[in-house]
N, C-alpha and C positions, 0 to 999 in steps of 0.2 A: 504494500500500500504506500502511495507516494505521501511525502510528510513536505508539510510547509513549515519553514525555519526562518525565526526572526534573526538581530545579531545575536551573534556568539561572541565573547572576549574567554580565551586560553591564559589563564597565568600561568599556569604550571602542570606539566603530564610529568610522572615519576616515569623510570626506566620499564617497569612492566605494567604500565598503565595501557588501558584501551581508552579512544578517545574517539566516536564517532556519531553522524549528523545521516537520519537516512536510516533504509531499508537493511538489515543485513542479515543474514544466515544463520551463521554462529563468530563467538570471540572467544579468542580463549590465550589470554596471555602468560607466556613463558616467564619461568623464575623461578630459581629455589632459593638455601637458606639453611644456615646448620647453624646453631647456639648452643656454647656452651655455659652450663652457667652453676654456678655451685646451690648446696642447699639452700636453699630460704633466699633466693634469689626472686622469686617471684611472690613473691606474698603482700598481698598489698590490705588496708583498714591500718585502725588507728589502736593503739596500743600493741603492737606485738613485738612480743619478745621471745628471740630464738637464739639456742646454747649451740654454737658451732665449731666446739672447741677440738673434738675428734671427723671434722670432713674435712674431705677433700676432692677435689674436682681432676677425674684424669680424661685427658683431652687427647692421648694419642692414638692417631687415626692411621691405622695402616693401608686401607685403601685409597686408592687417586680419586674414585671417581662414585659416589653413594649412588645417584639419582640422573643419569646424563639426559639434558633435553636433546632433543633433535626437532627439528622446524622442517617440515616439508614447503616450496618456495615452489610455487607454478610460476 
């Protein structure tokens, strides 16, 4: 179905942003992402309190490649 489109102003698309005006198919934009992060690194509210006297965060990764994208390009 054809769409009528007033202005648009763009400030800002991130690197795996979809940005589109119009009919489309499908989107699907690429991107991964690996975090490391130690105990009690995520916890969020107000009063807490976390003993992290025995962690520790091991980060070694012996493979090169977890998740590989590929893009097919018509």
């Amino acid at each position: 179905m054809p769409a009528k489109v007033g202005a648009v102003k763009v400030i800002n698309i991130g690197s795996s942003s979809i940005f589109n005006i119009g009919d489309v198919y499908a989107m699907a934009p690429y991107s991964t992402a690996k975090t490391f992060a130690g105990g009690g690194s995520f916890n969020t509210g107000d009063g807490i309190e976390i003993d992290l006297s025995n962690s520790s965060t091991n980060v070694n990764d012996m493979d090169q490649v977890d998740q590989p994208i590929t893009v097919d390009v018509e």
